[in-house]
FISEVO-567583 format. One record per residue (C-alpha): y, x, z; residue in three letters; residue number from 1. Coordinates in Angstrom, 1 decimal. Each point is the difference from the previous one (the first is absolute). Example, Ala and Ser with C-alpha at 12.3 -4.5 7.8 and 13.67 -1.06 7.14 Angstrom:
<rs>
        y        x        z   bavex   votor
     -4.5     12.3      7.8     ala       1
      3.4      1.4     -0.7     ser       2
</rs>
This chain:
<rs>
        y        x        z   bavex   votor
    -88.4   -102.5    158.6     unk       1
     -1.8      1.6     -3.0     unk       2
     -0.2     -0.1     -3.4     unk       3
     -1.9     -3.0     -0.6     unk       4
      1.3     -1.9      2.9     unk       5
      0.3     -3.7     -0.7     unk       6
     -2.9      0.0     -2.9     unk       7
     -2.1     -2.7      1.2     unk       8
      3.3     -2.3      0.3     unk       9
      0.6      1.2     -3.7     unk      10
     -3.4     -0.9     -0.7     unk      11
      0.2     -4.1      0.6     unk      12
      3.4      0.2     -1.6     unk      13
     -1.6      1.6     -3.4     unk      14
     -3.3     -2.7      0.2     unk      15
      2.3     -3.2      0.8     unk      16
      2.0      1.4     -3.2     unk      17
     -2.7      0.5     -2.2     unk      18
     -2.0     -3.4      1.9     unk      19
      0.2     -1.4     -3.9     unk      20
      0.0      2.7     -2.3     unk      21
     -3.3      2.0      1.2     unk      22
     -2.2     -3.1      0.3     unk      23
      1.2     -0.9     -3.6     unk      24
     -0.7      3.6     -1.0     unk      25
     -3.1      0.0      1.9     unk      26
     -1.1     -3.4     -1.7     unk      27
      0.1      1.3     -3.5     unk      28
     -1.7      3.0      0.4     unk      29
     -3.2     -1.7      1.3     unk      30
      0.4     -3.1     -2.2     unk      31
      0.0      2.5     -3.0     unk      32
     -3.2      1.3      1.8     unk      33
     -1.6     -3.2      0.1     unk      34
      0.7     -0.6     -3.6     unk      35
     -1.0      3.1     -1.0     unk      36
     -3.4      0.2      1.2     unk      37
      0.1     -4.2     -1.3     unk      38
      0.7      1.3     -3.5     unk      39
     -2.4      3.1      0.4     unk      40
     -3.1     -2.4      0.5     unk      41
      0.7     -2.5     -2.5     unk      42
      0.2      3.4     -2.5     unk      43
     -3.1      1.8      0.9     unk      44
     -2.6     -2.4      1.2     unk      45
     -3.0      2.5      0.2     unk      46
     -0.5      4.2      0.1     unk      47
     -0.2      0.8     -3.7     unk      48
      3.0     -1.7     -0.7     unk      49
      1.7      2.0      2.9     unk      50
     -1.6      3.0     -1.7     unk      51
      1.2     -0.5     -3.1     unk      52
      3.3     -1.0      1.6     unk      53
      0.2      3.4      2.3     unk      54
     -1.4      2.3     -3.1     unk      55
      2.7     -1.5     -1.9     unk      56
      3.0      0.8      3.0     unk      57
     -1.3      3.5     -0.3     unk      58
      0.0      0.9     -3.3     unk      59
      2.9     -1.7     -1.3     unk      60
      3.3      2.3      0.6     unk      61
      2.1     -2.9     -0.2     unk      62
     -2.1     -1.9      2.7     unk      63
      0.4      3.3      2.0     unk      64
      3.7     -0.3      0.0     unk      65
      0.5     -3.4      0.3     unk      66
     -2.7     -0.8      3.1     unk      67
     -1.0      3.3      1.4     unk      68
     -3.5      1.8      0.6     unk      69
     -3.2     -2.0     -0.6     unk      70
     -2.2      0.4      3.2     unk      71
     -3.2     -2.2     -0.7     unk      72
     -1.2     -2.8     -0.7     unk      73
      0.1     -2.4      2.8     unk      74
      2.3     -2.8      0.1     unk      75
      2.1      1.1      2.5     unk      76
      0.2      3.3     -1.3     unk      77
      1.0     -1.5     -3.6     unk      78
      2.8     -1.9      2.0     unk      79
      1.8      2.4      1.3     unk      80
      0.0      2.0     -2.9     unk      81
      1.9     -2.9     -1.8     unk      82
      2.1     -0.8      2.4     unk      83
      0.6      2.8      2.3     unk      84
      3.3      1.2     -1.8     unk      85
      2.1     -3.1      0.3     unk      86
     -1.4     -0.4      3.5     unk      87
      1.5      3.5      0.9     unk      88
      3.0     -0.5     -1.2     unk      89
      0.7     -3.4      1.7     unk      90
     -0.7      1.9      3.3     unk      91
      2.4      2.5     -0.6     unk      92
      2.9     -2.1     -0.8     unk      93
     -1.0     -1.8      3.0     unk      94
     -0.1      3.1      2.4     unk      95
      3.0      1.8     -1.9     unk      96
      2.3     -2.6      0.3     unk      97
     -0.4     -0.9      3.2     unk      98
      0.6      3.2      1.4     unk      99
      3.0      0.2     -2.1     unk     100
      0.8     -3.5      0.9     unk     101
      0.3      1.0      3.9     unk     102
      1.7      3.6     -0.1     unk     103
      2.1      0.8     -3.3     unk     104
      1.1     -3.9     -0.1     unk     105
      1.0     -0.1      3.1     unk     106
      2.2      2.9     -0.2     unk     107
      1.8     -1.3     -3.3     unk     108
      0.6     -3.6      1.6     unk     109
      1.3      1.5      2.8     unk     110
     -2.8     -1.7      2.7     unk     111
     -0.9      3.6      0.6     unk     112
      2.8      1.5      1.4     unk     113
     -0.1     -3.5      2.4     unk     114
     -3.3      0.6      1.3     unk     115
      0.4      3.7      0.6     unk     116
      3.0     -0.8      2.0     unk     117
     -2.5     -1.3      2.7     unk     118
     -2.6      1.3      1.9     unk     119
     -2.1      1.3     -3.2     unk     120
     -1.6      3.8     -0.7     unk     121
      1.1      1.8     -3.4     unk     122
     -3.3     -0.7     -1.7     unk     123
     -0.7     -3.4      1.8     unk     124
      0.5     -2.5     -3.5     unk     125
     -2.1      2.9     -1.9     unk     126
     -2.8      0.0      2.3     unk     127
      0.2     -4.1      0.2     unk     128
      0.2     -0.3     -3.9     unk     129
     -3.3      2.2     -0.6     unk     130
     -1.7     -2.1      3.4     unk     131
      0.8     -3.0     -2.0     unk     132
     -1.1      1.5     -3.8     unk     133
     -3.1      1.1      2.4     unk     134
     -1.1     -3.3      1.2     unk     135
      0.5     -1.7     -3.2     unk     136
     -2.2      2.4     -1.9     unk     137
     -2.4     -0.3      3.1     unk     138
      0.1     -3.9     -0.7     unk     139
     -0.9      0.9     -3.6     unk     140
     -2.7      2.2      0.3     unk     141
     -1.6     -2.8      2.5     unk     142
      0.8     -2.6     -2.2     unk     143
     -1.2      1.4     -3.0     unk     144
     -3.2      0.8      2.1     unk     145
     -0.9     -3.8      0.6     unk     146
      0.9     -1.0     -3.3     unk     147
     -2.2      2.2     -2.0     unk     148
     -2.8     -0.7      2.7     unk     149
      0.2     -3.7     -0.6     unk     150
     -0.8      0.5     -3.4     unk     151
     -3.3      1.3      1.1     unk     152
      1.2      3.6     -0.7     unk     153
     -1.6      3.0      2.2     unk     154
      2.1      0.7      3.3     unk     155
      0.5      3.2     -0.6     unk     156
      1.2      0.7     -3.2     unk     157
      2.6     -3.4      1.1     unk     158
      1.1      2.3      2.8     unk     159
      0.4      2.8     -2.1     unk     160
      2.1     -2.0     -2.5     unk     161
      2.1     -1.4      2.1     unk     162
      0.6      3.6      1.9     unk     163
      0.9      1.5     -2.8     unk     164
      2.4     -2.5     -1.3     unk     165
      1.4      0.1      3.6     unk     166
      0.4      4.2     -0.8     unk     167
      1.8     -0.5     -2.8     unk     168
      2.5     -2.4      1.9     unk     169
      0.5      2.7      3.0     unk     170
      0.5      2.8     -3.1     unk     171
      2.8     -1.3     -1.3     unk     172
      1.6     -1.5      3.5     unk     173
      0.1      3.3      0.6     unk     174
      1.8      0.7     -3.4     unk     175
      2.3     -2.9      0.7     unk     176
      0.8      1.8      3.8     unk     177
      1.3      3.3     -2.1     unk     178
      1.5     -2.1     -2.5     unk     179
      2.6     -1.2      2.2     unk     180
      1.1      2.9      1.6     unk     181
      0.4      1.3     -3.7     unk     182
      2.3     -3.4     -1.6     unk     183
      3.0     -1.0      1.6     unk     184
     -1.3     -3.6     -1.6     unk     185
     -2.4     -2.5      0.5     unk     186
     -0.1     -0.2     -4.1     unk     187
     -0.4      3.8     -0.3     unk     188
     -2.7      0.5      2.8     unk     189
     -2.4     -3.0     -2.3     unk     190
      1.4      1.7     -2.9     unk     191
     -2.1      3.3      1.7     unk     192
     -2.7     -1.9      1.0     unk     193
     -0.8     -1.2     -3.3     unk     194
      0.4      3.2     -1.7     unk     195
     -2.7      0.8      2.1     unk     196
     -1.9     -2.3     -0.9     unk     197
     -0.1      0.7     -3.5     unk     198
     -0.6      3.4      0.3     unk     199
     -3.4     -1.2      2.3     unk     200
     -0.8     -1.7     -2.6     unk     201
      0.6      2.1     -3.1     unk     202
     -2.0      2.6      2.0     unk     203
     -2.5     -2.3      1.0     unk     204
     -0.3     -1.2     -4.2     unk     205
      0.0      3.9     -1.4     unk     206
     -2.8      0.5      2.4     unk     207
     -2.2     -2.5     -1.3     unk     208
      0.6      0.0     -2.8     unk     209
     -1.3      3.2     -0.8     unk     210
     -2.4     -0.4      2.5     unk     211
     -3.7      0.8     -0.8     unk     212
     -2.6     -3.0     -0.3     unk     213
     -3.0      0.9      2.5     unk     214
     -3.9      0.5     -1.4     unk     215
     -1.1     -3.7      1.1     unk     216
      2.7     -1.4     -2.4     unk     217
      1.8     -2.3      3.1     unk     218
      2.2      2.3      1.5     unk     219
      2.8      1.8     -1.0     unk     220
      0.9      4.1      1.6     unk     221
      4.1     -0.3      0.1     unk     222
      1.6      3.7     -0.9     unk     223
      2.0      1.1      2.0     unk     224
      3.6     -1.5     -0.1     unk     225
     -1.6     -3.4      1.7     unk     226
     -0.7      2.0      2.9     unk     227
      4.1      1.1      0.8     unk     228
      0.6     -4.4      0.1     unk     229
     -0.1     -2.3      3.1     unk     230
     -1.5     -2.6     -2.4     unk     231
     -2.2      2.2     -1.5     unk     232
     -1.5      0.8      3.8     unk     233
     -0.6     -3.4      0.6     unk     234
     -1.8     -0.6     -3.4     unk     235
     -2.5      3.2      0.5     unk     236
     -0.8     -1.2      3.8     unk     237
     -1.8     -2.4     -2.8     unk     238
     -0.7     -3.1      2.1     unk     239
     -3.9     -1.5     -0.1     unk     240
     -1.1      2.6     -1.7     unk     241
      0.7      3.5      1.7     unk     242
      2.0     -1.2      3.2     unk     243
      1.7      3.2      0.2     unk     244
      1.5     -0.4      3.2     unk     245
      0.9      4.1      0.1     unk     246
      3.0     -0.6     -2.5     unk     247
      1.4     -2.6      2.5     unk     248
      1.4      3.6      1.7     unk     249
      2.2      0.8     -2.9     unk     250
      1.7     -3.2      0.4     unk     251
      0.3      1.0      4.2     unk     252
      1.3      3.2     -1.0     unk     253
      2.8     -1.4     -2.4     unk     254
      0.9     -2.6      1.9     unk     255
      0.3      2.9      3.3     unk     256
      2.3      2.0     -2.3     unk     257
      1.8     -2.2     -1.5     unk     258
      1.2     -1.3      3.7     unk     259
      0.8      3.1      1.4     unk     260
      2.3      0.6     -2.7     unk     261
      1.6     -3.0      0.1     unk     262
      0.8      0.5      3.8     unk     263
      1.0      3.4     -0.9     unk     264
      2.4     -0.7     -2.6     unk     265
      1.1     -3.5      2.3     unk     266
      1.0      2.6      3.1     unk     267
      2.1      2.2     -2.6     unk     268
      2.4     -2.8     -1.3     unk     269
      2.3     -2.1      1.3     unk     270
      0.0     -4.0     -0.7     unk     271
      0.0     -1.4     -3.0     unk     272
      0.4      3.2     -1.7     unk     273
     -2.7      1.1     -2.4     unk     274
     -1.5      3.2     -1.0     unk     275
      1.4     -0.9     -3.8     unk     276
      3.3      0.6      0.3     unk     277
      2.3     -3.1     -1.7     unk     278
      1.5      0.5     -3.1     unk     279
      3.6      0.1     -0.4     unk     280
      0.5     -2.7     -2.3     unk     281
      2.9      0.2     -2.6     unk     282
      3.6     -0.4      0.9     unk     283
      0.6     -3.5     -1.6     unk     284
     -2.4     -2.6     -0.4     unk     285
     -2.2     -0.6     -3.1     unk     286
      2.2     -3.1     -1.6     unk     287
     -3.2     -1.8     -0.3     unk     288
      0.2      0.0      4.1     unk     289
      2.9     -2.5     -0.1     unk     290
     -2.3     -2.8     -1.0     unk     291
     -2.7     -1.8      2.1     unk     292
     -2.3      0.5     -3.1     unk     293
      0.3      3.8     -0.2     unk     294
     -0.6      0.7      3.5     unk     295
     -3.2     -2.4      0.0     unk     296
     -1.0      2.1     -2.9     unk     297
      0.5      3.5      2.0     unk     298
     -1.9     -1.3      2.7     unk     299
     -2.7     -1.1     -2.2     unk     300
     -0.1      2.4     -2.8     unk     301
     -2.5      2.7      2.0     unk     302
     -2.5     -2.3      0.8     unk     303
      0.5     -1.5     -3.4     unk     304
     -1.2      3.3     -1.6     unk     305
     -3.0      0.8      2.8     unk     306
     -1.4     -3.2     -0.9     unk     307
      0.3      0.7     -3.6     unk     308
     -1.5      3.5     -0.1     unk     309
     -2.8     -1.6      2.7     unk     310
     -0.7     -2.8     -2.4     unk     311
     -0.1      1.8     -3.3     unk     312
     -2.6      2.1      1.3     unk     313
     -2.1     -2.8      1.5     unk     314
      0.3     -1.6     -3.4     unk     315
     -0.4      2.8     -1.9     unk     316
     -3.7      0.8      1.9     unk     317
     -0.8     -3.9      0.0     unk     318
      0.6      0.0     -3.8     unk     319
     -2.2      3.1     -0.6     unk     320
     -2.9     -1.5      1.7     unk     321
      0.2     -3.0     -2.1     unk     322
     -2.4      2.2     -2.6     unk     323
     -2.5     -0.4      2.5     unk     324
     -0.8     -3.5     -0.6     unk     325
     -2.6      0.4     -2.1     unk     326
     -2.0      2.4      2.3     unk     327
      1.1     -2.7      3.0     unk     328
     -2.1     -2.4     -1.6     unk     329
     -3.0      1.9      0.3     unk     330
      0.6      0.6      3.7     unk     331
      0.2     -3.7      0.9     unk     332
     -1.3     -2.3     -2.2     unk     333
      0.3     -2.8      2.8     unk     334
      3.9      0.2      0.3     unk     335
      0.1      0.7     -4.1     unk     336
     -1.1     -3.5      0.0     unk     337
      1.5     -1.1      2.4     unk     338
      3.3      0.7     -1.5     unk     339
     -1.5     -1.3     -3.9     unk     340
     -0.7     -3.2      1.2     unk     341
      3.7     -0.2      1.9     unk     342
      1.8      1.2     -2.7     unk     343
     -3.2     -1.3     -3.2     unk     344
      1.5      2.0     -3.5     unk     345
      2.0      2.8      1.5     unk     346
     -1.1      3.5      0.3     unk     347
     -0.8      2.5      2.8     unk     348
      2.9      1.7     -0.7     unk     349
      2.7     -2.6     -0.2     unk     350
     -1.9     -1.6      3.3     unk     351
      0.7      3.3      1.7     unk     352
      3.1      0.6     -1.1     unk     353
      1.1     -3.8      1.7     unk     354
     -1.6      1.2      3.1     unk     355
      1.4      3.3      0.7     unk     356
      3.8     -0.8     -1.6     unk     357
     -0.5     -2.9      3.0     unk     358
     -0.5      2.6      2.5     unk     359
      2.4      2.3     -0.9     unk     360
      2.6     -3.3     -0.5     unk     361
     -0.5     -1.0      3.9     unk     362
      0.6      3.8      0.7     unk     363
      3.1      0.0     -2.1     unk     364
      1.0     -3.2      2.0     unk     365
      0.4      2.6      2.9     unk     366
      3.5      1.4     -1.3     unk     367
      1.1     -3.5     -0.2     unk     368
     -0.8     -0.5      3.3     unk     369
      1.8      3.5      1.3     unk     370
      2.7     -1.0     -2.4     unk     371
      0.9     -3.0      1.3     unk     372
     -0.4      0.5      3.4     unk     373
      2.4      3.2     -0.4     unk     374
      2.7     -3.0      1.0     unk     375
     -1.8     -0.4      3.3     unk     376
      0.4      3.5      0.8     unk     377
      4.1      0.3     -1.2     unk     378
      0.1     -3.2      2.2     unk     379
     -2.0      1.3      3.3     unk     380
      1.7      3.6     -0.6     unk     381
      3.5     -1.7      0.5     unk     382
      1.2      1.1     -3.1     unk     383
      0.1     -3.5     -1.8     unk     384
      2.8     -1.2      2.6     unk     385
      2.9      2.6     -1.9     unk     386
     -1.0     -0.6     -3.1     unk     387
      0.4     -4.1      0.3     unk     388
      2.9      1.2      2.2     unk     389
      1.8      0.2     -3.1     unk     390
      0.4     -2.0     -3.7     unk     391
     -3.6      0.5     -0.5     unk     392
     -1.7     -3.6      0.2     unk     393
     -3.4     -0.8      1.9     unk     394
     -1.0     -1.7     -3.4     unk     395
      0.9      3.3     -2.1     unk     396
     -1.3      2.4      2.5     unk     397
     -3.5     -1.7      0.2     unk     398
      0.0     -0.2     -4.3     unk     399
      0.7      3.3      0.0     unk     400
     -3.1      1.3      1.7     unk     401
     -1.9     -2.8     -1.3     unk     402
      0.6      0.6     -4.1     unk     403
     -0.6      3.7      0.7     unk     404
     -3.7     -0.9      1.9     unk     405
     -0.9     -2.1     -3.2     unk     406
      1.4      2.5     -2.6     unk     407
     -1.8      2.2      2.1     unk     408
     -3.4     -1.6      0.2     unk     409
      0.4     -0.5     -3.7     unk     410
      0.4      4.3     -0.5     unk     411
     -2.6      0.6      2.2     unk     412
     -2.5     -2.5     -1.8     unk     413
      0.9      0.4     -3.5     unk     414
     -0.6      4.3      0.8     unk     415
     -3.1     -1.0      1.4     unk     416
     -1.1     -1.6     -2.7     unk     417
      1.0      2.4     -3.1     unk     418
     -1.5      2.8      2.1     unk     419
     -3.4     -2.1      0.2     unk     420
      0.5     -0.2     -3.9     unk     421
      0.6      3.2      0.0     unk     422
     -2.8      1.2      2.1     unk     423
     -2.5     -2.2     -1.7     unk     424
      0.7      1.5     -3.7     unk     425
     -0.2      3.0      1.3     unk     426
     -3.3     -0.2      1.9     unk     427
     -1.6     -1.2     -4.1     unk     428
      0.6     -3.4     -0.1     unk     429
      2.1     -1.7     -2.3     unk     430
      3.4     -0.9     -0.6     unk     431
     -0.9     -3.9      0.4     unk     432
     -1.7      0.2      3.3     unk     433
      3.0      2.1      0.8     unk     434
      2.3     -2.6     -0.5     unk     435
     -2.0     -2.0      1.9     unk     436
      0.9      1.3      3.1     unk     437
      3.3      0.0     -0.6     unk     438
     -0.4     -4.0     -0.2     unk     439
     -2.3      0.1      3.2     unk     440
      3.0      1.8      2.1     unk     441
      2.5     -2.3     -1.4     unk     442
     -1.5     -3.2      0.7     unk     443
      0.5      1.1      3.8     unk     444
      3.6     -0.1      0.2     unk     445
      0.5     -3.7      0.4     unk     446
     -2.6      0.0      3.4     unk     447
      1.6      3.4      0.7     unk     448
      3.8     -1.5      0.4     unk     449
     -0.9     -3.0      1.3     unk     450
     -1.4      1.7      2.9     unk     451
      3.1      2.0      0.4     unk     452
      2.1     -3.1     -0.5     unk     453
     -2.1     -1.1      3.3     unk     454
      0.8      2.6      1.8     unk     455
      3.7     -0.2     -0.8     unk     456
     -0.2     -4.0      1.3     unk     457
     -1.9      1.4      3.5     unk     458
      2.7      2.8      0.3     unk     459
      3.0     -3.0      0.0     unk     460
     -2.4     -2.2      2.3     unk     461
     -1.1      1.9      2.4     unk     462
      1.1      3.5     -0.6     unk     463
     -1.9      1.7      3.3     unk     464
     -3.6     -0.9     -1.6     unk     465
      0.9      0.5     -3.8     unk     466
     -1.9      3.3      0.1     unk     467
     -2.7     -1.2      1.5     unk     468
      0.1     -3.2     -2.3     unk     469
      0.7      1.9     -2.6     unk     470
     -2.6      2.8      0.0     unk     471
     -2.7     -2.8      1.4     unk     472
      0.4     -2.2     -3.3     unk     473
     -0.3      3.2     -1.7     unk     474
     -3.7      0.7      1.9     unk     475
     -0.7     -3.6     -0.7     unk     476
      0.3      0.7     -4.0     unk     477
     -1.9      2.6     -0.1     unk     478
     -2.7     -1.1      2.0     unk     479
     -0.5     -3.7     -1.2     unk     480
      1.2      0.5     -3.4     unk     481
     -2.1      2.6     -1.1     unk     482
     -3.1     -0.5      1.9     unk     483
      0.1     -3.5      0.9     unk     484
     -2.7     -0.9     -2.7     unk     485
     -2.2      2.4      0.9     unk     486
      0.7     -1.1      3.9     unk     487
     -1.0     -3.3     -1.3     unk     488
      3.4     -1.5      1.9     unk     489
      1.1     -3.4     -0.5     unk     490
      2.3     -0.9     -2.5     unk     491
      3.1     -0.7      2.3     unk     492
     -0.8      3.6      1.5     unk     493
     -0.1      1.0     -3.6     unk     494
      3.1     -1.9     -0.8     unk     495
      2.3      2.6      3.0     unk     496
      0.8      2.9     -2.7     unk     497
      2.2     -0.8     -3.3     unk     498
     -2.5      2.6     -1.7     unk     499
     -2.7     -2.2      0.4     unk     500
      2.1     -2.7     -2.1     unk     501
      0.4      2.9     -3.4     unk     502
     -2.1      0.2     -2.8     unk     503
     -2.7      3.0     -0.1     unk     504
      1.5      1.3     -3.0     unk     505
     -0.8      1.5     -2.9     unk     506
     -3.8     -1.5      1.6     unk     507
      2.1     -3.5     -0.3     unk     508
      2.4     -1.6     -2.3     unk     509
      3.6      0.2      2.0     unk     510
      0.5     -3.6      1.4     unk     511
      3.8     -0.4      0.2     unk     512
      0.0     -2.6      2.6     unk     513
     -0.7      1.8      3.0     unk     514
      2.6      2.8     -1.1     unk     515
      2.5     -3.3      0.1     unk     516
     -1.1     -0.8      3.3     unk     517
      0.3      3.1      1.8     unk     518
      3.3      0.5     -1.8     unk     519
      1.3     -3.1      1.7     unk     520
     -1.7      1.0      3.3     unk     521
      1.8      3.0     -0.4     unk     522
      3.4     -1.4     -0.8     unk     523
     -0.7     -3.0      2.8     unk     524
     -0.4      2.8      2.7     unk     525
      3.0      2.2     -1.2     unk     526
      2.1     -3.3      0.5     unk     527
     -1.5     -0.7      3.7     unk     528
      1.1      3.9      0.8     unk     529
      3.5     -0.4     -1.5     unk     530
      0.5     -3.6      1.6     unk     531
     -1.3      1.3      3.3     unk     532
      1.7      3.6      0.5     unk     533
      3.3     -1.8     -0.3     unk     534
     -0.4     -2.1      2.6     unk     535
     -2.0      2.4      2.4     unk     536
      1.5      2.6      2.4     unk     537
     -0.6      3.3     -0.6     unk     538
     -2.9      1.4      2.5     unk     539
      0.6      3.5      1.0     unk     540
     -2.3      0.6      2.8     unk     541
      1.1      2.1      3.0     unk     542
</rs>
């Protein structure tokens, strides 16, 4: 027997696991592609538009920021400028947290110390978590491949793109593998992860920012600080246009290092302890704790404030940039009129302002999601059975996470949109356009909690595929509802995300019929959860 006896067993148990969550995962990262380069061609329909378009990327510093370096002028080159970012991101969360998922998880349920009872080495669930992260981002990188060729796009710079998505997914499965020899928690091993993450990206933002804008005017020299960033490796491998396939070794080399210390620290700890030693917590209970509602909101007050401080600074860039518009207009005069004749009498600005406060509302829509489906995890975890165990009702309990996800979604929107207000007055623009934004960012929470009220009905229903229901309607809104015009989708296609139903204010006056709608959506679906929780068994899986 050795140390990593039993892996490939490991191996199918970890894919039948994830059988729904990776190819959900996996969808929405190349349907995001697809749309993408959709949305690129109907915005820069010949080279001096993408000229313009790329000169632009490079010399504005909050373009810089917000998107990354410019590299060129091609289309495919423009498209992965604007969408690499979000791309990245998606792949990490999707490699972190399924090595998480498979070794600190497992330890905290308890399934662990099962398996490790049997014929299994000491880093056998390790090694079959990163095999599984591995293939997944191998999926990706292939997947991407084809999908960027099929848009007519040049093989290699698809390969390239999709390789160095795939690095930044084995990066941070690697961070994820030393995470959770560090927490003694699922919750704190994310919570590392996605510190992380920020920093990658706050690194990866500096460095472009004050980047230096090369002689032909298309292509922007990152400083320094881009260059100590995961995502900033895979943005200067610089797909169809340098195909730096050299840097691809800096993301081999992290990945390397980050493993062997993660085996390291796994060999010098016993299970389901942590690096982080636990906290002694006080000698009585908070009095707050005696209530269902104040332990729903300790469990959801940290992700509560990530969300917040995340949000506030995508808001706070999207507001900034829109000052732009007016210079926009000059880079594609075919989408400027485009969105005129959609939206005749309104300006640039405003128009803007309704599309980006749409993006950021779908990605807002993600804490709902999390929130809600926090009750899946007390539920799987085993910790729901003591709490109903006592005078604590299943209709109280489930209100109790429910009101704090909608009080929560409405914090996290309403920051998001004062710090687009905020960000926007501050870039030179004026205190009217400000408060547009703020209008923009609040006209998304009745699609935002109707979506979370869904997810609440699919975790009563059928509580094994709520996150996968859950996170798919989620893809499904951001997708179709902010691209399906430009996709050109049918109406009924169109019809699949509540944003799609909302006003594009301030570019619109605000129709108060829809918001009545998807308030009694929303109220509809929260009744179906409570009727059907009451009557269901609770499914704690083995």
């Amino acid at each position: 027997m050795t140390a990593w006896t039993g892996t490939p067993r490991l191996v199918r148990l970890a894919l039948r696991q994830d059988r729904l969550r990776l190819p959900v995962w996996i969808a929405a990262i190349c349907g995001l592609i697809a749309a993408v380069i959709a949305a690129e061609t109907s915005i820069y329909q010949d080279a001096a538009q993408r000229a313009a378009g790329a000169a632009f990327s490079a010399d504005n510093i909050i373009s810089r920021f917000a998107d990354g370096p410019a590299s060129g002028t091609s289309l495919g080159a423009m498209s992965i400028v604007e969408s690499y970012l979000v791309l990245a991101i998606f792949v990490a969360l999707m490699s972190a947290q399924a090595v998480v998922r498979h070794t600190r998880l497992d330890e905290e349920t308890g399934r662990a110390e099962l398996i490790e009872s049997s014929v299994v080495g000491r880093h056998a669930r390790l090694t079959a978590a990163l095999i599984v992260a591995a293939v997944a981002n191998a999926i990706i990188a292939i997947a991407a491949t084809l999908v960027l060729s099929a848009y007519g796009l040049p093989f290699g710079g698809s390969l390239a793109a999709g390789v160095s998505l795939a690095g930044v997914g084995l990066a941070f499965a690697s961070v994820a593998a030393v995470a959770a020899q560090v927490s003694v928690t699922q919750r704190g091993a994310n919570g590392l992860v996605g510190l992380a993450l920020g920093a990658a990206f706050l690194l990866r933002a500096v460095g472009d920012a004050f980047g230096t804008v090369a002689p032909n005017g298309v292509e922007l020299v990152s400083s320094w600080p881009s260059w100590l960033s995961p995502i900033g490796w895979g943005q200067q491998m610089r797909p169809f246009y340098q195909d730096n396939w050299a840097i691809g070794a800096l993301f081999l080399a992290f990945a390397v290092l980050g493993v062997g210390l993660a085996y390291r620290l796994s060999a010098g700890r016993d299970l389901g302890a942590g690096l982080l030693r636990e906290r002694s917590g006080p000698a009585s209970a908070s009095p707050g704790l005696l209530s269902p509602w104040g332990l729903a909101w300790r469990l959801q007050r940290v992700p509560l404030l990530a969300w917040t401080v995340g949000m506030v600074i995508m808001g706070g860039t999207f507001g900034a940039v829109g000052t732009t518009a007016d210079d926009f207009e000059n880079v594609s005069p075919q989408l400027t009129e485009m969105l005129q004749e959609q939206f005749p009498g309104a300006a640039l600005v405003d128009v803007l302002a309704a599309f980006m406060m749409g993006i950021l509302g779908v990605a807002a829509a993600g804490y709902t999601i999390q929130a809600v489906l926090r009750m899946r995890a007390e539920e799987a975890s085993g910790r729901l059975e003591p709490v109903l165990a006592t005078s604590v009702g299943r209709g109280t309990w489930l209100a109790s996470h429910g009101v704090i996800a909608g009080l929560g979604t409405v914090a996290v929107i309403g920051a998001m949109g004062l710090a687009a207000t905020l960000g926007y007055v501050a870039a030179g623009g004026d205190l009217a356009g400000g408060l547009g934004q703020t209008g923009a960012a609040l006209t998304q929470l009745p699609p935002a909690l109707a979506l979370g009220a869904f997810a609440m009905a699919a975790f009563a229903l059928v509580p094994r595929f709520a996150p996968a229901i859950g996170w798919a309607a989620l893809a499904i809104s951001l997708v179709v509802g902010q691209l399906g015009e430009m996709l050109e989708l049918p109406q009924a296609a169109n019809n699949l995300s509540p944003f799609t139903h909302m006003s594009a204010v301030p570019a619109e006056v605000l129709a108060f019929t829809p918001i009545t709608l998807l308030l009694a959506a929303t109220l509809a679906f929260v009744a179906i959860a409570v009727a059907a929780f009451r009557r269901r068994d609770l499914a704690i899986p083995a």
